[in-house]
Backbone as CSV, one residue per row, in Angstrom:
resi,resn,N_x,N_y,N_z,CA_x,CA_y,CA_z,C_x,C_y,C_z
1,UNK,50.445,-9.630,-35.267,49.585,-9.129,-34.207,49.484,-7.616,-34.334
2,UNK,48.135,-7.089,-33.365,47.956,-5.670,-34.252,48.925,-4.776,-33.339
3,UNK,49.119,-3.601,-33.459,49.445,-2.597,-32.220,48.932,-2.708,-30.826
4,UNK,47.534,-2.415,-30.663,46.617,-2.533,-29.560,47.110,-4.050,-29.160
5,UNK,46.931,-4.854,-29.835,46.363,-6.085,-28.948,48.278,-6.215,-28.438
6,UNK,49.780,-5.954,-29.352,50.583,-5.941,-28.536,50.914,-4.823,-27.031
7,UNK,49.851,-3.649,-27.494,50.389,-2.864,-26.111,49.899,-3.730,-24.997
8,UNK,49.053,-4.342,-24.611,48.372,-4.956,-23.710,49.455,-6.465,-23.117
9,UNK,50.137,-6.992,-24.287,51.157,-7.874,-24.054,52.256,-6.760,-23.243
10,UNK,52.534,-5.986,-24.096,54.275,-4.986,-23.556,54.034,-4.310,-22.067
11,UNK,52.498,-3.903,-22.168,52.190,-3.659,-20.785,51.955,-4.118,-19.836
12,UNK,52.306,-5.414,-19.640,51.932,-6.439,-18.619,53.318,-5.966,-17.839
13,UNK,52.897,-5.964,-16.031,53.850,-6.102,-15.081,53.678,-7.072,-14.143
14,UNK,54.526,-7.365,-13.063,54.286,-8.677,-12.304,53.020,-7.874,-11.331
15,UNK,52.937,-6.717,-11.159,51.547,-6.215,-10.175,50.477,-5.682,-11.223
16,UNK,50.871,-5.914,-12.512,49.746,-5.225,-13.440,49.175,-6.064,-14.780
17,UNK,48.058,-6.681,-14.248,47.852,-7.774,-15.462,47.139,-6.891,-16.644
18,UNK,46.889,-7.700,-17.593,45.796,-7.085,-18.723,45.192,-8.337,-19.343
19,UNK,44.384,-8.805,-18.306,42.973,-9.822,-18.532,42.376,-9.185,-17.761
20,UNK,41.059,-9.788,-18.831,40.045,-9.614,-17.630,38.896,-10.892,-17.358
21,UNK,37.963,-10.872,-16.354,37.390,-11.466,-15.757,35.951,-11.696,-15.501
22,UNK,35.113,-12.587,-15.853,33.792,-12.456,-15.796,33.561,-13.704,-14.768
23,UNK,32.659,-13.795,-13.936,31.903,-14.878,-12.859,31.070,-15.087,-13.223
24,UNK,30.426,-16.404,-13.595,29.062,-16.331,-13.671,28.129,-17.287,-12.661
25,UNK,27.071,-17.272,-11.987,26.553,-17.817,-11.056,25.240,-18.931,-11.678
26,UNK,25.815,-19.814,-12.004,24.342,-20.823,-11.996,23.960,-21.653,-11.252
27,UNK,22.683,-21.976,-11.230,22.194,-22.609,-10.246,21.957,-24.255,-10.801
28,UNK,22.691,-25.346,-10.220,22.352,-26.488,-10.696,21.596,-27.085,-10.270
29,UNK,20.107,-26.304,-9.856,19.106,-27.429,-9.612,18.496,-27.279,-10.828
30,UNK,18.339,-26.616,-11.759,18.053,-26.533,-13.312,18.482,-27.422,-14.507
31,UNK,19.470,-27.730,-14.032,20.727,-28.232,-14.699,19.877,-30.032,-14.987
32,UNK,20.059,-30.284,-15.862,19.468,-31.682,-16.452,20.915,-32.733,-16.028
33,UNK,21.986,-32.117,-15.917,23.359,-32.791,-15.768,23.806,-32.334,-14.208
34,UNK,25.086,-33.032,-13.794,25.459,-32.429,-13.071,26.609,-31.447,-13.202
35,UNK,26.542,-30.253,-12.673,28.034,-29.302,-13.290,28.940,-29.981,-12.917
36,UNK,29.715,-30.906,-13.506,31.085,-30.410,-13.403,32.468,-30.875,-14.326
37,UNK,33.563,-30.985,-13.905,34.730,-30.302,-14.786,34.855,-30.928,-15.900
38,UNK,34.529,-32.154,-15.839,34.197,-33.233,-17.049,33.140,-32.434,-18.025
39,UNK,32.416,-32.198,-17.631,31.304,-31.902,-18.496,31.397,-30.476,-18.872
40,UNK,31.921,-29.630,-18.306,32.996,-28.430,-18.639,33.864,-28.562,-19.692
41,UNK,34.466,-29.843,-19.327,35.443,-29.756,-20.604,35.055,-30.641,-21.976
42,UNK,34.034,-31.587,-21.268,33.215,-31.894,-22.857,32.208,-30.607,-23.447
43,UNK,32.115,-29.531,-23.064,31.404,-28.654,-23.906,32.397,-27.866,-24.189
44,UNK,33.404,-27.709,-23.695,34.423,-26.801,-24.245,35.059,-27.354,-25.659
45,UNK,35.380,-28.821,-25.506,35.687,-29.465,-27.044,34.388,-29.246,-28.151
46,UNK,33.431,-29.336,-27.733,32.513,-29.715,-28.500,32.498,-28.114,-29.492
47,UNK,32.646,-27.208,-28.349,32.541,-25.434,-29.245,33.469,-24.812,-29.279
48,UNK,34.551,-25.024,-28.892,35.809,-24.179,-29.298,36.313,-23.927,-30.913
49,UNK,35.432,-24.454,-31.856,36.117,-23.990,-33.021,35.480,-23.024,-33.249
50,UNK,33.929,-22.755,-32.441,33.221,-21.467,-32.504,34.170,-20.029,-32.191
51,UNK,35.367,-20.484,-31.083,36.287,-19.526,-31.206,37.428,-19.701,-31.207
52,UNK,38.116,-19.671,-32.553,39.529,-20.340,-32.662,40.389,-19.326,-31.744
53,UNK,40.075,-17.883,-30.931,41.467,-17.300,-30.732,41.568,-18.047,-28.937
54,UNK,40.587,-19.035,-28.638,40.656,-19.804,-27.296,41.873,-20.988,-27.943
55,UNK,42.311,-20.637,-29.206,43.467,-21.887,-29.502,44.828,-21.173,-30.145
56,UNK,45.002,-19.831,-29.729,46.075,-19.096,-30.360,47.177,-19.243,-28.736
57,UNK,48.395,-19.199,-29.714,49.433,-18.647,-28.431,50.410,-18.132,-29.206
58,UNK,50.908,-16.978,-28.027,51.682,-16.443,-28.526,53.090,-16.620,-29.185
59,UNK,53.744,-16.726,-30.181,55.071,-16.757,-30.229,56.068,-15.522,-30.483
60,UNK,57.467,-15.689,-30.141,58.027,-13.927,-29.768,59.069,-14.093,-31.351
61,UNK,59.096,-12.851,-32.328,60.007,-12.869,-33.422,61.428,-12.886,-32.983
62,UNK,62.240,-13.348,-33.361,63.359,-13.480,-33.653,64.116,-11.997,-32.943
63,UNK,65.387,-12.094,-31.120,65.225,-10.515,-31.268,64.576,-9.348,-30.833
64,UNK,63.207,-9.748,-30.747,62.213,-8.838,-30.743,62.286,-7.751,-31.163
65,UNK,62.359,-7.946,-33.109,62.361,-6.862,-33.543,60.896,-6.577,-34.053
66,UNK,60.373,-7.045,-34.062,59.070,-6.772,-34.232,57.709,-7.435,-33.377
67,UNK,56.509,-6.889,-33.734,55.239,-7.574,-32.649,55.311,-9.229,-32.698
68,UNK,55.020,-9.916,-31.399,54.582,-11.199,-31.803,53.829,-11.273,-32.518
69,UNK,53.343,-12.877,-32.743,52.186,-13.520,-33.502,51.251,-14.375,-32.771
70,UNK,50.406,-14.279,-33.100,49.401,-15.357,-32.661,49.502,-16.579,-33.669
71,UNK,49.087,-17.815,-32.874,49.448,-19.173,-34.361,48.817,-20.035,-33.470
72,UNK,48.370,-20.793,-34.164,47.011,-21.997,-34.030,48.508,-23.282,-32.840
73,UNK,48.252,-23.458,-31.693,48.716,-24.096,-30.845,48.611,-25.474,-30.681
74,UNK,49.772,-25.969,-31.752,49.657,-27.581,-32.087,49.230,-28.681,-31.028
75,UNK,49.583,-28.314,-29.839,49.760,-29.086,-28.345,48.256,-28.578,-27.873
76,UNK,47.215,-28.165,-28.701,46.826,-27.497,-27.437,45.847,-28.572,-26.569
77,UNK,45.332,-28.554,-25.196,44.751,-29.620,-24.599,44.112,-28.338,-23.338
78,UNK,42.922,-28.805,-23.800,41.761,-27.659,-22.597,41.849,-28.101,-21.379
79,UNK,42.376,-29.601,-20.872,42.657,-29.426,-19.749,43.934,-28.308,-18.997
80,UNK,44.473,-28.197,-19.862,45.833,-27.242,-19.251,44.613,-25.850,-19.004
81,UNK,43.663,-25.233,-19.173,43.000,-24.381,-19.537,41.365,-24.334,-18.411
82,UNK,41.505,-25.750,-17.979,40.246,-25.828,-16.955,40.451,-26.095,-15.480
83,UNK,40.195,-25.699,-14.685,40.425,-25.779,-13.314,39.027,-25.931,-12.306
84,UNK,39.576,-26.791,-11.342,38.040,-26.924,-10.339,38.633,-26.441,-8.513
85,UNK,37.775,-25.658,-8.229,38.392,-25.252,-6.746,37.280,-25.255,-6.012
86,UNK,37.245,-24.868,-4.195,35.976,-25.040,-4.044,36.286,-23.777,-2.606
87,UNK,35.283,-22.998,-3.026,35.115,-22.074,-1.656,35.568,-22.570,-0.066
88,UNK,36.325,-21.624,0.074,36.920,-22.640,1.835,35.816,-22.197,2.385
89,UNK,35.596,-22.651,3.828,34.387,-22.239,4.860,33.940,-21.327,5.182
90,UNK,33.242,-20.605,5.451,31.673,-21.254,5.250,30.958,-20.681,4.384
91,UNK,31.895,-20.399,3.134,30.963,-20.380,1.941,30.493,-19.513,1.355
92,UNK,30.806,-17.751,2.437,29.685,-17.107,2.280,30.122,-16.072,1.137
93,UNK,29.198,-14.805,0.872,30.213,-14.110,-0.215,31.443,-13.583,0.434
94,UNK,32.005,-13.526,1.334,32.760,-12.968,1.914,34.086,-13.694,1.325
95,UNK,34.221,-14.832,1.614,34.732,-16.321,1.390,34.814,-16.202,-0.134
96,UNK,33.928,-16.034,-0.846,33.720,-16.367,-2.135,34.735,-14.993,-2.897
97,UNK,34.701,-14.074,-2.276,34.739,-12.672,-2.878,36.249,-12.808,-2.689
98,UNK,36.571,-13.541,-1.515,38.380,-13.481,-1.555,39.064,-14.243,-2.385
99,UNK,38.357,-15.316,-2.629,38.341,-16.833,-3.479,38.183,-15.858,-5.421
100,UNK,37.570,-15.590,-5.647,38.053,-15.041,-6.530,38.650,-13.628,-6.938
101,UNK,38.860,-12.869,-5.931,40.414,-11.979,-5.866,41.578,-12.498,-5.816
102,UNK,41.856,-13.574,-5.408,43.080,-14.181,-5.623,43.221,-15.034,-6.830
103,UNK,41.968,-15.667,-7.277,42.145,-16.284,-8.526,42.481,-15.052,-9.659
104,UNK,41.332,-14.261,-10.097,41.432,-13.112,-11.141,43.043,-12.615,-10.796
105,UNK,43.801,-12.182,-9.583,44.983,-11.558,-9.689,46.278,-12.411,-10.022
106,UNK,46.162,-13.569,-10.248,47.088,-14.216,-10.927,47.561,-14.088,-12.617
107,UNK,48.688,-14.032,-12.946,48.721,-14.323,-14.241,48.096,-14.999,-15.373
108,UNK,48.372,-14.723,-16.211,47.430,-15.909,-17.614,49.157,-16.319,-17.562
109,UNK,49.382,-17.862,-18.126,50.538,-18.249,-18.722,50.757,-18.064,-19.758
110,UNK,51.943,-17.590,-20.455,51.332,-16.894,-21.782,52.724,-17.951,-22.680
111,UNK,52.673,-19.310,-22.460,53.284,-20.301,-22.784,51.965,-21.251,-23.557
112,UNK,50.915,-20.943,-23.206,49.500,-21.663,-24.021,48.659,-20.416,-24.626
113,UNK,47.767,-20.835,-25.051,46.597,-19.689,-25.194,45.779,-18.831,-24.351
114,UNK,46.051,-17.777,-24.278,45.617,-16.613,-23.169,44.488,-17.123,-22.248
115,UNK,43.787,-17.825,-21.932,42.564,-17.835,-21.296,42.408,-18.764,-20.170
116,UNK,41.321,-18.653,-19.229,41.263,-19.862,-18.236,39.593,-19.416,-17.337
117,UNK,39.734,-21.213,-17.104,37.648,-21.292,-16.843,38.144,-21.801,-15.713
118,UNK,38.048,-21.695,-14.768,37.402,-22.158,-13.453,36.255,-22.284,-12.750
119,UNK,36.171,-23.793,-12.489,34.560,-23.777,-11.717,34.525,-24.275,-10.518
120,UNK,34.095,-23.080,-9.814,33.503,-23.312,-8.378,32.716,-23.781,-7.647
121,UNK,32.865,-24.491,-6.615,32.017,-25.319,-5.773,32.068,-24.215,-4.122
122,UNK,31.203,-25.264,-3.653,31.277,-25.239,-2.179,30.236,-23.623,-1.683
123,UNK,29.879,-22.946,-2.413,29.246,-21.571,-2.464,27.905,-21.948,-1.116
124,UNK,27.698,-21.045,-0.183,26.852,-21.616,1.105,25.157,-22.004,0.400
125,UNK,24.866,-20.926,-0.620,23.450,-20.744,-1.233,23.251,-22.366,-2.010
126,UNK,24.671,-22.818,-2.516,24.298,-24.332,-3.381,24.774,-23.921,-5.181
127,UNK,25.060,-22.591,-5.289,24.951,-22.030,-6.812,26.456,-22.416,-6.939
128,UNK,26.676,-23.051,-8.833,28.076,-23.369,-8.980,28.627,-22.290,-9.483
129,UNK,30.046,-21.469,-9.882,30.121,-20.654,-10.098,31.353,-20.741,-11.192
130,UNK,31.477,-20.452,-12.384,32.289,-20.203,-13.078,32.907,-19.257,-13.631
131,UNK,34.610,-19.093,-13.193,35.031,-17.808,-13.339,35.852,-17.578,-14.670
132,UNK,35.105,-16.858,-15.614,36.241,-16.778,-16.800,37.721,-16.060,-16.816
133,UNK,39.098,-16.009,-17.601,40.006,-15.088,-17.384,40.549,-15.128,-18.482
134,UNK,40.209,-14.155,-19.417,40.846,-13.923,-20.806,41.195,-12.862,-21.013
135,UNK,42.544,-13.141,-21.605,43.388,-11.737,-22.358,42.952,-10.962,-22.742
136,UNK,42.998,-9.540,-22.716,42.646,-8.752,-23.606,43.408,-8.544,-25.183
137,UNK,44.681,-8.915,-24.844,44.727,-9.212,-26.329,44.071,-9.898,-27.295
138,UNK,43.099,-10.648,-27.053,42.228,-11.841,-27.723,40.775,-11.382,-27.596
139,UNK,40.396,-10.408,-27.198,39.227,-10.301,-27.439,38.991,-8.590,-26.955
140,UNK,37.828,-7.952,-26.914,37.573,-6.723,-26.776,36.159,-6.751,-25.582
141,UNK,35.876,-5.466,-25.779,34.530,-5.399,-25.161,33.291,-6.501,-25.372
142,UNK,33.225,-6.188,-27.337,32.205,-6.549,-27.821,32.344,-8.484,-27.892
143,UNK,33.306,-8.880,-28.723,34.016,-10.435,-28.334,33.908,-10.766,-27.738
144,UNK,34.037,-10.364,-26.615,34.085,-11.302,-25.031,32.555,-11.461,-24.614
145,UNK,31.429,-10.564,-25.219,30.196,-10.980,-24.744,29.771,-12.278,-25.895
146,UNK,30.645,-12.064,-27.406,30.130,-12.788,-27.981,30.418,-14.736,-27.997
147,UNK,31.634,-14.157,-27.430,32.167,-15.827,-26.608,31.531,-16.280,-26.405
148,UNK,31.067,-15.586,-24.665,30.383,-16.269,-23.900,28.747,-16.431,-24.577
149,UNK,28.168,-15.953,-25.243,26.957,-17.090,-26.166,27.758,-17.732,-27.194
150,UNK,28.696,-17.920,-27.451,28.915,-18.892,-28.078,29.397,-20.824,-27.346
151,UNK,29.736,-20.351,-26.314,30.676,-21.284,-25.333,29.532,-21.856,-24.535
152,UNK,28.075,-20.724,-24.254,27.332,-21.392,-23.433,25.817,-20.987,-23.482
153,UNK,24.940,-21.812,-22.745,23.151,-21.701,-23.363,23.083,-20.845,-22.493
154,UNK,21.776,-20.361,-22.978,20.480,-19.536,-22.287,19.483,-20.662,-21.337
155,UNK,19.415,-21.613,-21.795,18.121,-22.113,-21.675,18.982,-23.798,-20.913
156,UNK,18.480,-24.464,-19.683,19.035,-25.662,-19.016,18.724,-27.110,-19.964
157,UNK,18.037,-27.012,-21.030,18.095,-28.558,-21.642,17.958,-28.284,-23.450
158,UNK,19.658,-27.447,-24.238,19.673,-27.452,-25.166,19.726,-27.901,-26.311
159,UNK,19.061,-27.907,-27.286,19.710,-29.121,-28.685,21.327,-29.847,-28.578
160,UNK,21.330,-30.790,-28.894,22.608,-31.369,-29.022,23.379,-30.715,-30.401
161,UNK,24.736,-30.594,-29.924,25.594,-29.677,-30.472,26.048,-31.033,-32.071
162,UNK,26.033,-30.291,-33.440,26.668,-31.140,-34.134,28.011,-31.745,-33.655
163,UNK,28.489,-32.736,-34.504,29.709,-32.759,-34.175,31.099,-31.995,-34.842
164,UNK,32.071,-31.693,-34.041,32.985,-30.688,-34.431,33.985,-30.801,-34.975
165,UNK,33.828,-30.000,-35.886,35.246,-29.959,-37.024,36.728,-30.485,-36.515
166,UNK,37.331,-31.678,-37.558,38.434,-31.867,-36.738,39.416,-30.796,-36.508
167,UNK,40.392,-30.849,-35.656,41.088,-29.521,-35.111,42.287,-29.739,-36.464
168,UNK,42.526,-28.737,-36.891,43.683,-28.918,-37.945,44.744,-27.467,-38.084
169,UNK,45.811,-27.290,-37.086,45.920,-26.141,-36.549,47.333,-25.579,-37.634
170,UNK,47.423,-24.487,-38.499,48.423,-24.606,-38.907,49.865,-24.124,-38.850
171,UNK,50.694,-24.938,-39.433,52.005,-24.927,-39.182,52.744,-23.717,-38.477
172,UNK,53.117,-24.209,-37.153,54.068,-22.444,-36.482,54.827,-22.448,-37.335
173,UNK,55.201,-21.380,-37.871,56.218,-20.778,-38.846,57.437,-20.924,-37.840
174,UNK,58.468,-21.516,-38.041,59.863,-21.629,-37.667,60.509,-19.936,-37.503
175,UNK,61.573,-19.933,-36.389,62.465,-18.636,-36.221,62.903,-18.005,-37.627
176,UNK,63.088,-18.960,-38.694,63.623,-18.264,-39.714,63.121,-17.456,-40.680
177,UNK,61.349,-18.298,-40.433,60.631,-17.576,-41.234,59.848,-16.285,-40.787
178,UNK,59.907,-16.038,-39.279,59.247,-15.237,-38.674,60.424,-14.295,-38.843
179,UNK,61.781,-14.271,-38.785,62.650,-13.032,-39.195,62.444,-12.405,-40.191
180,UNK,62.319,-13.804,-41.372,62.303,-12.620,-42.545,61.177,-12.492,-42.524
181,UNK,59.893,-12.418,-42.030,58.431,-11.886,-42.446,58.522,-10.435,-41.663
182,UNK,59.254,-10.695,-40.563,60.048,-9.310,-39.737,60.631,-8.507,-40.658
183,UNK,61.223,-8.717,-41.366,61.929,-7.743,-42.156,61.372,-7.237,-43.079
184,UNK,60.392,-7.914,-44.037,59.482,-7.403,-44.521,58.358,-6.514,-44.306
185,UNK,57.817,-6.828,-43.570,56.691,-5.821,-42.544,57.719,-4.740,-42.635
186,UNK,58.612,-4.563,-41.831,59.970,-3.241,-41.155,60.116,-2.617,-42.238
187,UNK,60.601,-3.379,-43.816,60.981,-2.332,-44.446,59.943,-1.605,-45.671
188,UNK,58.413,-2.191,-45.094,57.484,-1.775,-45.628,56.918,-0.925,-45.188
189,UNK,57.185,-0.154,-43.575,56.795,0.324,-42.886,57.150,1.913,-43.842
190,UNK,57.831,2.475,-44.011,58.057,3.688,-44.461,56.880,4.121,-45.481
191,UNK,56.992,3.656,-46.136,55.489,3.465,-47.557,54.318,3.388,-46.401
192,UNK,53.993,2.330,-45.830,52.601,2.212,-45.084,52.280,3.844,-44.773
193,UNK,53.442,4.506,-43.445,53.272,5.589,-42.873,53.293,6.873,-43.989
194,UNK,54.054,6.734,-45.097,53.357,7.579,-46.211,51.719,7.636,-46.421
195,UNK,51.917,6.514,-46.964,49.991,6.184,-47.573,49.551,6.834,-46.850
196,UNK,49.574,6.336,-45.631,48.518,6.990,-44.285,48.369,7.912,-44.044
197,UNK,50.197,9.188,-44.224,49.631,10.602,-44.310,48.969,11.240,-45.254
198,UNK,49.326,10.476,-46.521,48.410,11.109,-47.907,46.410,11.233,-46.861
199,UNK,46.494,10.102,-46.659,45.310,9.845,-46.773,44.705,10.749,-45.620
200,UNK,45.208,11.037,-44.734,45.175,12.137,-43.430,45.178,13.341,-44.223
201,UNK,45.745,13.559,-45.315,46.132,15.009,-45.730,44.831,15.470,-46.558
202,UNK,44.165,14.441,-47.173,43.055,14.000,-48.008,41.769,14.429,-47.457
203,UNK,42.152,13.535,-46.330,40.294,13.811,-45.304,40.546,14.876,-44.843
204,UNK,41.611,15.962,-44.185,41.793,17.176,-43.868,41.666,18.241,-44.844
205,UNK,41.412,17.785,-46.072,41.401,18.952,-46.874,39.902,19.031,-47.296
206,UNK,39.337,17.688,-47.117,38.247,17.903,-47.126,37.091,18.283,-46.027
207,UNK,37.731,18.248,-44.894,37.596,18.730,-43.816,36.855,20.531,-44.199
208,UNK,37.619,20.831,-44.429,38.118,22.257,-44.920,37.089,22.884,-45.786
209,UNK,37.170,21.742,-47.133,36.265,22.186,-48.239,34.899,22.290,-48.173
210,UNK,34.482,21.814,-47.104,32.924,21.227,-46.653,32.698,22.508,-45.819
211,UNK,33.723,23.091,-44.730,33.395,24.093,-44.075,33.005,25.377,-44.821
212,UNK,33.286,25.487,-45.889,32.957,26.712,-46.480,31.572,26.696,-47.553
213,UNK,31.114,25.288,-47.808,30.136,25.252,-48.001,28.791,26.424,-47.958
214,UNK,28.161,26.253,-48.254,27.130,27.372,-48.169,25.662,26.838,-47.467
215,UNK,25.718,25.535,-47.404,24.666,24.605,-46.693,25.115,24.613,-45.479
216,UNK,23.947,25.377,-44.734,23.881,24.901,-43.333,24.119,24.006,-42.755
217,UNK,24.909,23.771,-41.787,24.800,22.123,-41.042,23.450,22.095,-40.156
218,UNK,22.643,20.747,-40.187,21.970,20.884,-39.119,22.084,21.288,-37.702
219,UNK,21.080,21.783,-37.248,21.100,22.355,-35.805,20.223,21.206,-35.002
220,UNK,20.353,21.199,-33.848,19.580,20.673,-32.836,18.406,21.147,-32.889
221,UNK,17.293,20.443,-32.470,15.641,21.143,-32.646,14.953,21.870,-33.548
222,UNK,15.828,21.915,-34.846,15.533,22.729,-35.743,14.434,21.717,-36.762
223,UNK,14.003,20.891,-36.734,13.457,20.423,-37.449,11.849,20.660,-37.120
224,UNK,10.925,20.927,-38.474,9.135,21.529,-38.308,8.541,20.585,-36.767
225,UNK,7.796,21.454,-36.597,7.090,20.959,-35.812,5.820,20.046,-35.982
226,UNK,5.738,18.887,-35.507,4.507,18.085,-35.974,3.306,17.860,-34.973
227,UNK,2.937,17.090,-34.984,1.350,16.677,-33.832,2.082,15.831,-33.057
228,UNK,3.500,15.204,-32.965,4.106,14.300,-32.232,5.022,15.137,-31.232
């Protein structure tokens, strides 16, 4: 696992999560089906190999001498991963807005794969509402928009999805082997942080060599003037 995606694990407190959270509001009078959790979780099988890190979990090295790993989650089952709740009375955003402040401020379990879908009922307008909650270790800014077109349509009556690759998740590496891959990484680390300053020392010198150049750098607005 990289640096970043472990600070976000090391920085977790019981008042300070690091997921985050998207809602989305559809309206099922569009809907050719009816929303719900069944049919939630038959589209979730059908596209999850579109994103294998919705099937990673974490495991901790030996010790904790070094970052966890992410590893394909032999057990894994999307029901542990889907949930159905329904706005208490009367529905309104008020209701709704507390209904998911208390959902988003809960933990991810970080005994499965970082993530969790909940879909909402009971909303006063009639709209169903589904609340995503994924790690930031597992995805970024840009990822997390690309998920969600991958996981779900634009359009209420889409082509039927091929059928999906069987799941074939591979082998968690045992405590023994995650030590010594620990030890390896560790005592490769000295060399890595060399390389890296060469290479810092490299672009800084060229830093340097470019400044004395005799070519102008471009300026702002300096370019001819045209009929545009």
């Amino acid at each position: 696992m990289a640096g970043p995606d472990t600070a976000f694990l090391y920085g977790e407190r019981p008042e300070w999560h690091f997921h985050v959270s998207a809602v989305l509001l559809l309206d099922p009078s569009t809907a050719t089906a009816p929303l719900t959790l069944e049919g939630l979780r038959d589209l979730v099988e059908r596209r999850i190999h579109r994103v294998p890190q919705f099937r990673w979990k974490v495991v901790t090295v030996p010790a904790g001498v070094d970052h966890p790993l992410f590893v394909d989650d032999p057990d894994f089952d999307p029901e542990r991963h889907l949930r159905h709740v329904a706005v208490p009375a009367p529905g309104d955003e008020e209701a709704f807005g507390r209904l998911i402040g208390h959902l988003a401020s809960t933990k991810i379990d970080r005994c499965h794969p970082l993530w969790e879908a909940w879909l909402i009922e009971g909303r006063a307008d009639g709209r169903v509402a589904l609340l995503m909650k994924l790690h930031h270790s597992i995805i970024d800014g840009v990822s997390g928009s690309d998920m969600a077109t991958m996981l779900f349509d634009l359009e209420p009556d889409p082509p039927p999805d091929p059928p999906p690759p069987p799941y074939e998740p591979e082998p968690v590496p045992g405590p023994e082997r995650r030590a010594v891959d620990s030890a390896v990484h560790l005592a490769t680390l000295p060399w890595r942080a060399a390389k890296l300053g060469a290479q810092l020392l490299l672009q800084g010198a060229s830093v340097v060599r470019h400044a004395f150049d005799d070519v102008a750098p471009a300026q702002p607005f300096s370019a001819p003037r045209t009929i545009l």
